[in-house]
C-alpha positions as CSV (number, residue, x, y, z in Angstrom):
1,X,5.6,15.3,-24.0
2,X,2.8,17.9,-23.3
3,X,3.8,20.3,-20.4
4,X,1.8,19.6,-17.4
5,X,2.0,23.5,-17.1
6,X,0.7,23.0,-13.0
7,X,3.7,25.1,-11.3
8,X,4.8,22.4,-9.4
9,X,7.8,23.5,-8.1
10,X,10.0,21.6,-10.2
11,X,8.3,19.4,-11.9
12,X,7.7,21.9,-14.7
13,X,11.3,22.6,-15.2
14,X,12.2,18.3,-15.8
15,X,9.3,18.2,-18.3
16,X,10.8,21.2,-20.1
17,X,14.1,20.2,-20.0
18,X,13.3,16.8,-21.2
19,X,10.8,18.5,-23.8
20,X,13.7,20.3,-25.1
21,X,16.1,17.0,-25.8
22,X,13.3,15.4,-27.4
23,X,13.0,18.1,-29.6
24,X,16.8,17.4,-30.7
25,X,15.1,13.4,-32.2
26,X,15.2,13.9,-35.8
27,X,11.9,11.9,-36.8
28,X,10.4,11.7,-33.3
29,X,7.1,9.8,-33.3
30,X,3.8,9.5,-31.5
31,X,4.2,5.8,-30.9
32,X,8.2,6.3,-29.2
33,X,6.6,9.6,-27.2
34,X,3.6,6.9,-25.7
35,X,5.8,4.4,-25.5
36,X,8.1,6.2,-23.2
37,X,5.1,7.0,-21.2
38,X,4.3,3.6,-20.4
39,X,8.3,3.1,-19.3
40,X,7.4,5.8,-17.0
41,X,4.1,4.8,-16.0
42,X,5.4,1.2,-15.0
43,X,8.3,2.5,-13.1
44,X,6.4,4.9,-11.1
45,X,4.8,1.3,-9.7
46,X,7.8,-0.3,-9.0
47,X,10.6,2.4,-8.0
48,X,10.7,4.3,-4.8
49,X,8.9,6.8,-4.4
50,X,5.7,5.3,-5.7
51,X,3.0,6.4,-6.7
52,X,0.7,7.1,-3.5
53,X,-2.6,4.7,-2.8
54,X,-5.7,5.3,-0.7
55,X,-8.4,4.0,-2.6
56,X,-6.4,3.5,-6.2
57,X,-8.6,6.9,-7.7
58,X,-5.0,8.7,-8.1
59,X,-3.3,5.7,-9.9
60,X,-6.9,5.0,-11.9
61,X,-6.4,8.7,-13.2
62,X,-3.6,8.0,-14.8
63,X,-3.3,9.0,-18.8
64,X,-1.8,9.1,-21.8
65,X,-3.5,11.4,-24.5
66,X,-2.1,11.9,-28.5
67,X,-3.8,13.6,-30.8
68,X,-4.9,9.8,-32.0
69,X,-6.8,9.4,-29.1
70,X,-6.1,7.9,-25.6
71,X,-3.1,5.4,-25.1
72,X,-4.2,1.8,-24.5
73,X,-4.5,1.1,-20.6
74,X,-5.3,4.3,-19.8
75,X,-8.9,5.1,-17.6
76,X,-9.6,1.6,-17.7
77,X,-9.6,0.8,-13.9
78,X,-12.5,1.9,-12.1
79,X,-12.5,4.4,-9.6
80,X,-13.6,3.8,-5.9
81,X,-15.6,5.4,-3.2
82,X,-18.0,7.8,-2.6
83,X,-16.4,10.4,-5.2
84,X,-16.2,7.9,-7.8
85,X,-18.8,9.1,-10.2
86,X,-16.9,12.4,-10.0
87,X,-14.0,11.4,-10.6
88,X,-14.7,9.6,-13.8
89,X,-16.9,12.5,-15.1
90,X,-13.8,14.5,-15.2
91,X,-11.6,12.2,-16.1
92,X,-13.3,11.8,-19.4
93,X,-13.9,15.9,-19.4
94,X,-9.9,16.3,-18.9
95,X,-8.4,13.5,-21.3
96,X,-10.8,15.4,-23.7
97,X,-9.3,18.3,-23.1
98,X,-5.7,16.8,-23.3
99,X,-6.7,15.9,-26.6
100,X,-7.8,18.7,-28.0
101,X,-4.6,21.1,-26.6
102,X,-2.7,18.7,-28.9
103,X,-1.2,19.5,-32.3
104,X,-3.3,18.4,-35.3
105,X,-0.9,18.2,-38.3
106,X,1.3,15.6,-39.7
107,X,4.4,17.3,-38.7
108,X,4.0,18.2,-35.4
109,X,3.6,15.1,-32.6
110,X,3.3,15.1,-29.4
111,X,1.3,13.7,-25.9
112,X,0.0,15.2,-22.8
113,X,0.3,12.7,-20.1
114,X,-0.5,12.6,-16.3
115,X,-3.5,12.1,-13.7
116,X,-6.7,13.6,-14.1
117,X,-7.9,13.3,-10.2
118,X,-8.3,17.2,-8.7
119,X,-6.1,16.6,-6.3
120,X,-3.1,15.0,-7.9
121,X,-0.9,17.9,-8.0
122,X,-1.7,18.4,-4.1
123,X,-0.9,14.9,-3.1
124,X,2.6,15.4,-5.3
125,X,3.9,17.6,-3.2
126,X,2.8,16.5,0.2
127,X,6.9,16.6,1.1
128,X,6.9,14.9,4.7
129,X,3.3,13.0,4.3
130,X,3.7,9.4,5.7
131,X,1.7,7.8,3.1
132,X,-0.3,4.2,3.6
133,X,1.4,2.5,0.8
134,X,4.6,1.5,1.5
135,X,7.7,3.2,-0.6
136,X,5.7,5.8,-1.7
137,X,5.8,9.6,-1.4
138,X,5.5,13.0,-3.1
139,X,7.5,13.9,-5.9
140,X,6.6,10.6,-7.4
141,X,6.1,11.7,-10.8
142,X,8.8,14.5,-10.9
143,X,11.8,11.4,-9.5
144,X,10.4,9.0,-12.7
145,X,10.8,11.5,-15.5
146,X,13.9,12.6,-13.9
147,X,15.7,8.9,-13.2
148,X,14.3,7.6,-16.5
149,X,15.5,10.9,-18.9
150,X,17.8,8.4,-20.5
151,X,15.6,5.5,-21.1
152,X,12.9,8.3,-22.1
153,X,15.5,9.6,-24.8
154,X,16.3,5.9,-25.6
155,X,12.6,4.8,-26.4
156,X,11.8,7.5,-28.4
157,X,14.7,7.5,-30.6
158,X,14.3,4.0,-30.9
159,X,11.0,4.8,-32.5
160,X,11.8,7.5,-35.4
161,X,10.1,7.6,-38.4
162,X,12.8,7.0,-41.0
163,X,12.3,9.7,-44.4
C-alpha cells in the first residue's frame, strides 16, 4: 500500500508498519492489495470513528489507484457545493498522479490509496472536533488500517499469485 507520505502524526508510522508485513507475502498481488482497500474503505463507513460528512466531498474523494488504473467505485459519486468543480478537477489531477508514483514492472505491485479533497488530512486530525455525522471523528483513517491490520494481512495473502 503506497505511503500516504502526509506527516500525519501517526498515521504514517501504521501505513509503514503495515507496508513492511506486507512485504513479508510471498506472491503479494495487486488484486489482494485493492481488495484490502475496499475492506478498509467499507469499514471506515460502518466502524466508529467514521468517516466525517458535511456535504459527502471528503467521502466522494475517496480512491484507490494501481498501476492498472483506478479501483472500481472509486470518484464515482459526485461532489457537492459551491467547490465542486474544484474538487473534481483535482481529484482527477491527483489519482493521476497516484498512478504515475506507482511501480511499472511485473515484479513490483503496489497501490496508493486515500482522499484526494485538499483538506482531508486537516479534517483527520481535528482531535476534539464535534462533527455533524454521528460516530464519526478524526483519526478515522489511521483507527481502520490499524483495527483491520489482520484482516488487511488476511485479504492479501488470500490473494497471492502462486509460481
Amino acid at each position: 500500500m503506497g505511503n500516504v507520505g502526509t506527516g500525519i502524526q501517526g498515521l504514517d508510522l501504521v501505513v509503514a508498519r503495515l507496508n513492511t508485513e506486507i512485504k513479508q507475502i510471498e506472491g503479494a498481488t495487486n488484486k489482494g492489495l485493492i481488495m484490502a482497500a475496499a475492506h478498509v474503505r467499507r469499514d471506515m463507513e460502518k466502524t466508529q470513528p467514521l468517516t466525517p460528512v458535511d456535504l459527502g466531498n471528503l467521502r466522494a474523494s475517496w480512491f484507490v489507484a494501481s498501476a492498472s488504473g483506478l479501483a472500481a467505485g472509486t470518484g464515482l459519486k459526485q461532489f457537492k457545493g459551491p467547490k465542486a468543480a474544484e474538487l473534481a478537477a483535482k481529484h482527477s489531477s491527483n489519482t493521476a498522479q497516484a498512478r504515475s508514483d506507482l511501480p511499472r514492472s511485473k515484479t513490483k505491485i503496489g497501490i496508493i490509496m486515500g482522499y484526494t479533497a485538499n483538506y482531508a488530512w486537516y479534517v483527520h486530525e481535528m482531535i476534539g472536533k464535534k462533527f455533524k455525522k454521528a460516530g464519526s471523528g478524526p483519526k478515522w483513517f489511521e483507527a481502520a488500517l490499524g483495527r483491520n491490520k489482520k484482516k488487511i494481512l488476511q485479504i492479501i495473502g488470500d490473494n497471492v499469485k502462486i509460481r
